[in-house]
C-alpha positions in Angstrom: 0.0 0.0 0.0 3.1 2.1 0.1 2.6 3.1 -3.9 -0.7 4.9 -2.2 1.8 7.5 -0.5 2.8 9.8 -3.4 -1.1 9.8 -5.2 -2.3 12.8 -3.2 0.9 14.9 -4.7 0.7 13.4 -8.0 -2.4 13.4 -8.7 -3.6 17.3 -9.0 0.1 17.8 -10.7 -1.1 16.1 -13.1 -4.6 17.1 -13.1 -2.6 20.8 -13.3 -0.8 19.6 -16.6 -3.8 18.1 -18.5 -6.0 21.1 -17.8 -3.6 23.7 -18.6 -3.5 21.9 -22.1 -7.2 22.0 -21.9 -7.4 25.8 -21.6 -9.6 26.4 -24.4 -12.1 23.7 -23.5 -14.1 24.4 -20.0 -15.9 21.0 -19.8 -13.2 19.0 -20.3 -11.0 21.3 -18.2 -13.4 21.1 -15.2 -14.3 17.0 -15.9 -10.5 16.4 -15.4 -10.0 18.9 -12.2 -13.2 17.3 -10.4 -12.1 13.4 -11.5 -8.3 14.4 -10.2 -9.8 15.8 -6.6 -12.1 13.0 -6.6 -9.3 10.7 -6.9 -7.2 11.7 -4.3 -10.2 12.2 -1.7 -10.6 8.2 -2.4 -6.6 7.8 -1.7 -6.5 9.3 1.0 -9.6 7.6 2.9 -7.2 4.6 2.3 -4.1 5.9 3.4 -6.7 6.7 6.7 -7.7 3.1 7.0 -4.3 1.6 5.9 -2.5 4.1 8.9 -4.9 3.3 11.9 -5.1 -0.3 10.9 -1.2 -1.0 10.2 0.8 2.3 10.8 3.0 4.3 9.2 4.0 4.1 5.5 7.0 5.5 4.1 8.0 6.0 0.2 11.8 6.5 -0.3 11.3 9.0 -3.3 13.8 7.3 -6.3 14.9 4.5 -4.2 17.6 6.5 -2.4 16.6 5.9 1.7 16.4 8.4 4.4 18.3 10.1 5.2 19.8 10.9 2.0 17.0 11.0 0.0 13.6 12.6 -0.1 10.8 10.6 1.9 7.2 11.0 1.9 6.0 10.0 5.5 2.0 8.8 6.1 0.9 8.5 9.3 -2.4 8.9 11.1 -2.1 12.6 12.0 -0.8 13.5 7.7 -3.9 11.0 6.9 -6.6 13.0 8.4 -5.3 15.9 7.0 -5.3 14.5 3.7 -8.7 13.2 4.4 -10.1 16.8 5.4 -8.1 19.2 3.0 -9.1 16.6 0.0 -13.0 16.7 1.0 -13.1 20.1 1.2 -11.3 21.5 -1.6 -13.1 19.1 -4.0 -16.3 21.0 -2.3 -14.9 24.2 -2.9 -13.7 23.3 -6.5 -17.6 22.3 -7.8 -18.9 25.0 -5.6 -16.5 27.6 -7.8 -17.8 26.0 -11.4 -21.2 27.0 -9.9 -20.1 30.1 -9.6 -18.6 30.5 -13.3 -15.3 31.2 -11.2 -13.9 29.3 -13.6 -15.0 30.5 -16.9 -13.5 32.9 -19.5 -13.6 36.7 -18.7 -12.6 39.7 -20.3 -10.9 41.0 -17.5 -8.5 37.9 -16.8 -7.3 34.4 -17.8 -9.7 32.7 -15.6 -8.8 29.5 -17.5 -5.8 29.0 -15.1 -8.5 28.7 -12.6 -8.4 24.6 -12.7 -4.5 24.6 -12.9 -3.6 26.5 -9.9 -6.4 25.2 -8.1 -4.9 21.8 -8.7 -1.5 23.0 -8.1 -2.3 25.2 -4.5 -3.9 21.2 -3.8 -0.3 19.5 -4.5 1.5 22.1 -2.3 -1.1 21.7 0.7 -0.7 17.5 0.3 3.0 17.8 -0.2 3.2 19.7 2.9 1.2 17.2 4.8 3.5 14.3 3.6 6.9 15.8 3.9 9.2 13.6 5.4 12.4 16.4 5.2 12.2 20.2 6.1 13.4 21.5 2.7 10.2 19.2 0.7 7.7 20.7 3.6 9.7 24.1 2.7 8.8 23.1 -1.1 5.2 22.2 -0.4 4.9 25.8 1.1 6.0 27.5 -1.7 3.4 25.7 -4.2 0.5 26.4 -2.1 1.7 29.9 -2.1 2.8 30.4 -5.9 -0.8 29.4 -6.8 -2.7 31.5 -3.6 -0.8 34.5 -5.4 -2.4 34.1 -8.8 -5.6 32.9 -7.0 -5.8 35.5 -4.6 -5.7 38.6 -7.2 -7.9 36.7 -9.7 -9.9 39.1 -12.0 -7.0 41.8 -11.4 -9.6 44.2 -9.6 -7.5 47.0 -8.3 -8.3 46.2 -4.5 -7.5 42.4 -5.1 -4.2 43.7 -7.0 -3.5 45.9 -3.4 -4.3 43.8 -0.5 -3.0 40.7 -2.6 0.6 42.7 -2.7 0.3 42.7 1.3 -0.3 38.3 1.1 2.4 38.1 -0.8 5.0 40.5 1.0 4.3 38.8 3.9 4.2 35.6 3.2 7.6 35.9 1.1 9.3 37.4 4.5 7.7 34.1 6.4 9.2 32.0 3.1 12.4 33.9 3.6 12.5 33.7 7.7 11.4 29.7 6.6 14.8 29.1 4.1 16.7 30.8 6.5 15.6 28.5 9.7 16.1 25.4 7.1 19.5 26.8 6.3 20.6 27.2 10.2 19.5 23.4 10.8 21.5 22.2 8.2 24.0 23.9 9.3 23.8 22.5 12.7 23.1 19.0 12.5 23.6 18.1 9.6 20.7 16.8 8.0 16.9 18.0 7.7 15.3 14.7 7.2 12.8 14.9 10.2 13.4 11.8 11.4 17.0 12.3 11.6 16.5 15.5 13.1 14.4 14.2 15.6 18.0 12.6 17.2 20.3 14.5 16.6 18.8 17.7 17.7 19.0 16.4 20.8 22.5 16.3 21.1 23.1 20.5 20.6 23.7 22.9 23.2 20.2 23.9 24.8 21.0 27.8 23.1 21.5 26.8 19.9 18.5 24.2 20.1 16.1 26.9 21.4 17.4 29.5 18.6 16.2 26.9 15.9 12.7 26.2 17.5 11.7 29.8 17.7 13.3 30.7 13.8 10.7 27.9 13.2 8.1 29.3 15.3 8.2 32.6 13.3 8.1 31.5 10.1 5.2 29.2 10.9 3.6 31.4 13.3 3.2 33.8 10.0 1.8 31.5 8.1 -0.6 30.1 10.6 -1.8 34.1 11.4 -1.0 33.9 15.3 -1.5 36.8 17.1 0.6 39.7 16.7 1.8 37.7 13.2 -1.7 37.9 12.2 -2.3 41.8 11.2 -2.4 40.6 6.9 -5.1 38.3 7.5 -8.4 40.1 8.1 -7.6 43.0 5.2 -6.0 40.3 2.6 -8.8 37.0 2.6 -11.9 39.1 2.8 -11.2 40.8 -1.3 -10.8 37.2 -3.3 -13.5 35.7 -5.2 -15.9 33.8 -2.4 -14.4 30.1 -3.5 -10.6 31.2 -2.8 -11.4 33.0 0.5 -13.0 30.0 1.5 -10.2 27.7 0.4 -7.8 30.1 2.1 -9.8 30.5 5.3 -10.3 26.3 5.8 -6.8 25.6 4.5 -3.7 27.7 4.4 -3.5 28.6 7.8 -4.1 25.4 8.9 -0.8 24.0 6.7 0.9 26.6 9.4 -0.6 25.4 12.5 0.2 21.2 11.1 4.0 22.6 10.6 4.0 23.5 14.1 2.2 20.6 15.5 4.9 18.1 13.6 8.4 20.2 14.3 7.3 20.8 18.0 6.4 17.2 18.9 9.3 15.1 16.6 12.3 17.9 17.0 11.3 19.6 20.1 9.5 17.3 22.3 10.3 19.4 25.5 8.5 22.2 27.2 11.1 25.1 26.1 8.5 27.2 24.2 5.3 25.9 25.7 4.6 29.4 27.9 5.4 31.1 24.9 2.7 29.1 22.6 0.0 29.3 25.8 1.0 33.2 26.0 0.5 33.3 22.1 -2.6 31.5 21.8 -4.2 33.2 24.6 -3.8 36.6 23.0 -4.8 35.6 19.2 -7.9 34.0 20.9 -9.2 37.4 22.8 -7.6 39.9 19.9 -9.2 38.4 17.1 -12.3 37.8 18.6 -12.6 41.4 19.7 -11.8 42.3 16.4 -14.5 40.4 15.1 -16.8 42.3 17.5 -16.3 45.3 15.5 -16.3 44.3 12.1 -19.7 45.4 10.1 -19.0 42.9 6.8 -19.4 39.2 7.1 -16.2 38.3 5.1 -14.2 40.2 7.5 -16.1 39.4 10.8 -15.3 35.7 9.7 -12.0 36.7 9.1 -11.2 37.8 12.7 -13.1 34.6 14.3 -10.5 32.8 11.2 -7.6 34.2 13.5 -9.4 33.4 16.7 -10.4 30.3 16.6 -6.0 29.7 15.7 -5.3 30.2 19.0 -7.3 26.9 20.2 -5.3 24.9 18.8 -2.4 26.9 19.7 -3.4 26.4 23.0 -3.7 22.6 22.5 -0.3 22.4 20.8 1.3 24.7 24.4 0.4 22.4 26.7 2.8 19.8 25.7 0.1 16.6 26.7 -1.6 14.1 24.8 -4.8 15.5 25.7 -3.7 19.0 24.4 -2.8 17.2 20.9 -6.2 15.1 20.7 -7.7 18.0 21.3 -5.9 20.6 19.0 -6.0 17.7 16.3 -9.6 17.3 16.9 -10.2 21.3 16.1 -8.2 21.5 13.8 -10.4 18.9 11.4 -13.6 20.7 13.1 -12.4 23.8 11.8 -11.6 23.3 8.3 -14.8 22.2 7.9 -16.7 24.8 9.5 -14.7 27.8 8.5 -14.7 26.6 5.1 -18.6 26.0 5.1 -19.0 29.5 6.6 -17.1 31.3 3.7 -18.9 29.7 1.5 -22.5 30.8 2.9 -21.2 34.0 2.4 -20.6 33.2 -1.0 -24.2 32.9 -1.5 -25.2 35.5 0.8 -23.2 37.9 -1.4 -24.4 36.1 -4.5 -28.1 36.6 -3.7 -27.9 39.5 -2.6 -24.9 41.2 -3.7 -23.7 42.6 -0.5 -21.9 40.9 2.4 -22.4 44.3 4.6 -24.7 44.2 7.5 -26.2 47.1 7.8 -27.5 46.7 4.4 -29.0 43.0 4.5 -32.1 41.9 6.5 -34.8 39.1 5.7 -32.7 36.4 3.6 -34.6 33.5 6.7 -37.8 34.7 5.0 -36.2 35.6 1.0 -34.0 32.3 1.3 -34.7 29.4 4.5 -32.1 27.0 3.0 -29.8 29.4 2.8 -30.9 30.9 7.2 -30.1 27.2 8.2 -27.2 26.9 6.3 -26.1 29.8 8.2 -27.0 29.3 11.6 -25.9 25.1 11.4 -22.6 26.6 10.7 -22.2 29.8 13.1 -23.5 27.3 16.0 -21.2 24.8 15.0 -18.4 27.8 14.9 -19.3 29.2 18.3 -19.3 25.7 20.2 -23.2 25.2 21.0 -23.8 21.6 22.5 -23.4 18.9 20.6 -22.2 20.0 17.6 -17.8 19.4 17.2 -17.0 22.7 17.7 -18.5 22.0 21.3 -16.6 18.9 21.7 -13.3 20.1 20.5 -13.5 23.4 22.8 -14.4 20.5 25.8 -11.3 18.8 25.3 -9.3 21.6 24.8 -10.5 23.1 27.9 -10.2 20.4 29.9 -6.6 19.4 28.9 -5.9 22.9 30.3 -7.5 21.9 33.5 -5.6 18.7 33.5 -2.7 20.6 33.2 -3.0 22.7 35.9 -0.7 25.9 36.7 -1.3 29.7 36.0 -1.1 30.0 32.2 -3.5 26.9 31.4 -5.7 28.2 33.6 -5.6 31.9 32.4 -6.3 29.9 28.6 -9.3 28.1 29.9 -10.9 31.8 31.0 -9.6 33.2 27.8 -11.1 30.5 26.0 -14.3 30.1 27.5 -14.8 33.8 26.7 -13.8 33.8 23.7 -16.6 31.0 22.9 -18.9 33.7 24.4 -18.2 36.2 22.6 -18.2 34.1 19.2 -21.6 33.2 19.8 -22.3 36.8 20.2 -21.0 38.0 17.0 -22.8 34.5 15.5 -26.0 35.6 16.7 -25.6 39.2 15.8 -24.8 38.5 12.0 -27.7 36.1 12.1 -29.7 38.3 13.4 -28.6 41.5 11.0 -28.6 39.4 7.9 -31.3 36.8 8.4 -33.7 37.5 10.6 -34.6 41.2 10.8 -37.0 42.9 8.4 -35.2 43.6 5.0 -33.5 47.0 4.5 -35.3 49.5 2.4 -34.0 49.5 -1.1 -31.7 46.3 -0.9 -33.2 43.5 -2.9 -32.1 39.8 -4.0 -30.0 40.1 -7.3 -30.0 37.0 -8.5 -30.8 33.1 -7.8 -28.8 30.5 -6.0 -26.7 28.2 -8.5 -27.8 24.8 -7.6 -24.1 23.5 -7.9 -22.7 26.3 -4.9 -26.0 25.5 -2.7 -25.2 21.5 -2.9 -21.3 22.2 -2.6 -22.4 24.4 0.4 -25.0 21.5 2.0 -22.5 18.7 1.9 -19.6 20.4 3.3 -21.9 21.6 6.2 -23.7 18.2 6.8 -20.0 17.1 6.7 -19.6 19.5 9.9 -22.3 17.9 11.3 -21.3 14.6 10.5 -18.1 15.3 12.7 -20.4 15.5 15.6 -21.9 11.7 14.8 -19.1 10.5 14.7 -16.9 12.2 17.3 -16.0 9.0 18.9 -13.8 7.1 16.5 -12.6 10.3 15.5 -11.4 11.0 18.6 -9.9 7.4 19.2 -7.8 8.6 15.8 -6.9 11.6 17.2 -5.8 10.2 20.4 -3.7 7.7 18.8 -2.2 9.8 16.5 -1.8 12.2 19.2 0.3 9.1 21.2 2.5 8.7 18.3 3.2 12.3 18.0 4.2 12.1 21.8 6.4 8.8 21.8 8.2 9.8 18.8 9.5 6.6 18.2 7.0 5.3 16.0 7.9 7.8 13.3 11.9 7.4 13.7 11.8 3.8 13.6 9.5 3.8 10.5 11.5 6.2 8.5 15.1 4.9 9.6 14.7 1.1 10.0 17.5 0.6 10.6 18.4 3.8 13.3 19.9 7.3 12.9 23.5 6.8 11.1 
């Protein structure tokens, strides 16, 4: 099951390929994109099964082993992510076609729509599967080569000037990245992880702590933790409704999973866990408040996007198992339901043409499916019993009481009000847009694409389903949260035959 490994990478590359040549031809072009996603949401279902049933599974990329060569690593925790990131961008993707986001335009080349969609896919998978820090380096820079074109699509002038500050700033988080992969080389040796995982062990505490927090920076930038987070909330809200939703579920996440593997496999110790529990406590409360002010729904979900980073910040700082089951467990919850949310907006601003508040009012009455699309989702968001978002904030919470001590007790109050105050700015947007009487002079502009309203349905219901069926995902989660812990699992698998 081993040839399964590299499928998820391959696959959209070559999807990209066959629909660039297909440039010209829109039903073919989406036909191959859809087939290509499709594809690798099957693979990676059975890299799931094949890594909770019989572990890891490595791929030595051109038969030259680790640590020399370049290794693909699947385990349970890379599996899920697959799992989740695959689902929901092959949502996204039909959701987009509804749309037209792919068609023809005067304004742009919209026909690279399908090829750097398929491409941003690779990058995110790549990253998931790295086994080295310069391929999880290289899987960064793919996602972000395609976010750049897709994140200025239609070359509005706004897109063109907050897409300048996404890429400035994610450049300097590339460049802090090369830079921290540079400095590890340069100390050990090597940048397989699995390598690195021993021999960082051996340095001088200094020069081990200088390494984790280089790391920390770059991934703290990408992952939009508080006060890294400022390009977030002006940059995401401008793309097309399909992108900001991809961007939202996704790209941040690829951040918080880099810090979630380097921290547990290279830096198993507590050395920056106060720092990570200071961090996550203040992106929680200062993107939350943010969101309190916010009077559009793209950038009110943009500031709980920020928010909501520091849970599993919060998980990751406490250095436990139960802090990892549960920041695993959000994380999946998350994607879903930030992703779901973005793309309710979509349709809010599609049948409408507006994603202000104080010019929307009555879409329960003008559109129900679309109310209980909504309010599924913002409930799910802010935590209400039983949906996951409710079970994920429970474990996260109570790993901090577990814990015990000042800071994890100071995260459980910041968290539980922050879960407050998301259901307050959940209830006030539901309340603005959906259930008060309709303002004067704002009326719907145009149906609801039957294609974005199913894409929309299933990747909710998928939120939902998270709730049905919390408890074998959270026996995955706690496993792969085990792993993560003992580290030896991973080395073992990698290096059969032990660090050289």
């Amino acid at each position: 099951m081993t040839a399964l490994v590299p499928l998820p990478v391959l696959l959209p590359l070559l999807g990209a390929a066959l629909t660039l040549l297909l440039a010209n031809r829109p039903l073919p072009q989406r036909v191959v994109s859809v087939g290509c996603l499709a594809a690798t949401l099957v693979v990676a279902v059975l890299l799931l099964v094949q890594t909770y049933r019989h572990g890891l599974l490595v791929v030595d990329i051109g038969a030259w082993p680790a640590p020399v060569g370049i290794v693909l690593v699947a385990d349970q925790l890379a599996a899920l992510m697959l799992v989740v990131s695959s689902a929901v961008t092959l949502c996204v993707l039909l959701y987009s076609i509804g749309q037209g986001q792919a068609e023809t335009s005067e304004t742009a080349p919209l026909a690279i729509f399908h090829p750097t969609y398929l491409v941003l896919t690779a990058g995110v998978t790549n990253a998931f599967l790295a086994g080295d820090l310069f391929n999880l380096f290289v899987g960064f820079e793919m996602l972000l080569a395609a976010s750049f074109v897709l994140i200025t699509l239609n070359g509005t002038e706004l897109r063109i000037r907050t897409g300048s500050t996404y890429v400035v700033v994610n450049v300097l988080a590339s460049m802090i990245f090369l830079i921290s992969v540079g400095l590890v080389y340069a100390a050990s040796g090597t940048l397989n992880l699995a390598h690195l995982a021993a021999r960082l062990d051996a340095l001088p505490d200094g020069v081990r702590l200088s390494l984790q927090l280089m790391l920390l920076l770059a991934f703290g930038i990408k992952a939009a933790v508080f006060p890294l987070s400022a390009w977030l909330p002006d940059s995401y809200p401008t793309a097309p409704a399909p992108v900001t939703a991809v961007f939202a579920g996704l790209l941040t996440k690829v951040g918080v999973y880099a810090i979630i593997r380097t921290q547990t496999l290279l830096f198993p110790g507590q050395e920056a866990g106060e720092l990570l529990m200071v961090v996550a406590g203040l992106t929680m409360l200062v993107g939350i408040l943010g969101a309190v002010a916010q009077s559009d729904m793209k950038r009110l979900l943009s500031f709980t996007l920020v928010s909501h980073i520091g849970f599993m910040i919060f998980g990751v700082g406490l250095s436990t198992v139960a802090g990892l089951v549960g920041a695993i467990f959000y994380v999946i919850h998350h994607i879903t339901i930030q992703t779901a949310l973005f793309l309710v907006t979509g349709l809010v601003e599609q049948r409408t043409g507006s994603t202000d508040l104080r010019r929307l009012g009555g879409l329960a009455r003008m559109a129900p499916v679309l109310g209980v699309l909504f309010f599924v989702s913002a409930m799910n968001l802010a935590g209400i019993p039983p949906f996951s978002g409710f079970l994920g904030k429970l474990g996260l919470l109570q790993a901090g009481v577990a814990a015990g001590g000042p800071l994890p007790w100071a995260l459980v109050a910041a968290g539980t009000l922050t879960s407050l105050l998301t259901l307050y700015v959940a209830s006030r947007m539901w309340n603005l847009a959906f259930w008060r009487a309709p303002c004067q002079g704002v009326a719907p502009t145009a149906p609801l694409p039957a294609l974005m309203v199913g894409a929309t349905v299933t990747l909710v219901a998928l939120g939902v389903a998270l709730t049905v069926v919390a408890g074998p995902l959270f026996n995955v989660t706690t496993d792969a949260a085990v792993n993560l812990r003992e580290r030896t699992p991973y080395i073992q698998a990698v290096l059969p035959g032990g660090p050289p």
